[in-house]
N, C-alpha and C positions, 0 to 999 in steps of 0.2 A: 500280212506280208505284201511287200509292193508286186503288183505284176513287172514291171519295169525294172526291177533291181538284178544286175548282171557283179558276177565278181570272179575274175583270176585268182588261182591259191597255187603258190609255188610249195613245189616240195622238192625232197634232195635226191628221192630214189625215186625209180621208176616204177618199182611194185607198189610202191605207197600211190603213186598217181591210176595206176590198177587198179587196183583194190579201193580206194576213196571212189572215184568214178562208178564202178560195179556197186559200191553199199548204196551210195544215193540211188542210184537208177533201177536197183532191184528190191529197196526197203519201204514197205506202204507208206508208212509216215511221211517219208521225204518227198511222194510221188508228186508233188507241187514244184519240185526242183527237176532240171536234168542236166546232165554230167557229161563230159567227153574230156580226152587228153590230149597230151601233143608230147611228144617223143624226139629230142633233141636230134637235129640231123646226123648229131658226128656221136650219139650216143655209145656203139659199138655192139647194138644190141640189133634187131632186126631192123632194116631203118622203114621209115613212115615217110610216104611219097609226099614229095612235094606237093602234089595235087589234094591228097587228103589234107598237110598241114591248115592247105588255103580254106579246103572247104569246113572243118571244124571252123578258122576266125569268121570265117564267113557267116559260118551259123552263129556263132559268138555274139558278133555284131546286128545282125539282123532281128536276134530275140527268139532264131527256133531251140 
């Protein structure tokens, strides 16, 4: 696997970006990967600050 290799995965529900996120970051296999979500601003669900959306791309981009 490349160290370097970064990938976005859209999905349609929000339990599905839960739940995917949680399998990767808590299944030994995967522990070479790690996971975080992002939670549409106008979703209608609890919202996700602004300041968390930046700091997941943030992390996104940087490689942590």
């Amino acid at each position: 696997a490349r160290k370097d290799m970064k990938c976005i995965v859209f999905v349609k529900r929000i339990i599905t970006a839960r739940l995917l996120s949680q399998i990767i970051n808590h299944v030994e296999v995967l522990d070479i990967w790690r996971s975080d979500f992002l939670v549409g601003y106008h979703s209608g669900l609890k919202a996700m600050s602004r300041a968390k959306m930046n700091r997941i791309v943030e992390d996104f981009r940087s490689g942590k």
